[in-house]
Residue, then its C-alpha position, 0 to 999 in steps of 0.5 A: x310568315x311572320x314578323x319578330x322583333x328582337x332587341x339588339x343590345x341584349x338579344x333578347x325577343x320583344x313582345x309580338x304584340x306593337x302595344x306592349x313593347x317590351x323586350x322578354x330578355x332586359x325588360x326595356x319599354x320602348x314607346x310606340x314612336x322610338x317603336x317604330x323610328x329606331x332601327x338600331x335598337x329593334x331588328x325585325x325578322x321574317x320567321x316562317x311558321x311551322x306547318x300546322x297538322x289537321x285534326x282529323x278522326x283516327x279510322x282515317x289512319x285505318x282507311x288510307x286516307x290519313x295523308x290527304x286528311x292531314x293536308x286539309x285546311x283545320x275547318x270544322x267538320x261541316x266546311x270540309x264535308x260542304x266543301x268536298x260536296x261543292x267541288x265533286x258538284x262543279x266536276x259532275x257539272x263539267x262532265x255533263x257539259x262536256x259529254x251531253 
């Protein structure tokens, strides 16, 4: 989720950045103090971010494993191959411990 600020007398969206305060619509400049002690001139709002889809290699799609792939956190190529070796490991080691 992020936080955007608009400014209510013209309805326009300020700048996302706190240090440049500037309304994108009428141009006002609000100073930092006016920034963050008037709540009539400046809403904020709760915006929910898009979902961000995974760059994955394409022979994933011609496998079958494009839908999990695409779930996947956008780590490089190294984090998820570490990772997925990780996870397999601790279950490989769980199983031992249970049927040993």
């Amino acid at each position: 989720m992020a936080i955007r600020y608009y400014h209510t007398k013209c309805g326009g969206e300020m700048d996302s950045s706190i240090w440049k305060r500037k309304c994108k619509k009428c141009g006002k400049r609000f100073n930092l103090v006016s920034f963050l002690l008037t709540p009539k001139d400046i809403r904020p709002e709760w915006v929910a971010d898009p979902p961000k889809r995974t760059s994955y290699a394409k022979w994933g799609d011609r496998v079958g494993a494009g839908g999990i792939a695409g779930r996947l956190p956008d780590w490089p190529r190294w984090a998820r191959v570490l990772s997925t070796v990780i996870v397999l490991g601790l279950i490989a080691m769980v199983f031992w411990l249970i049927f040993r």
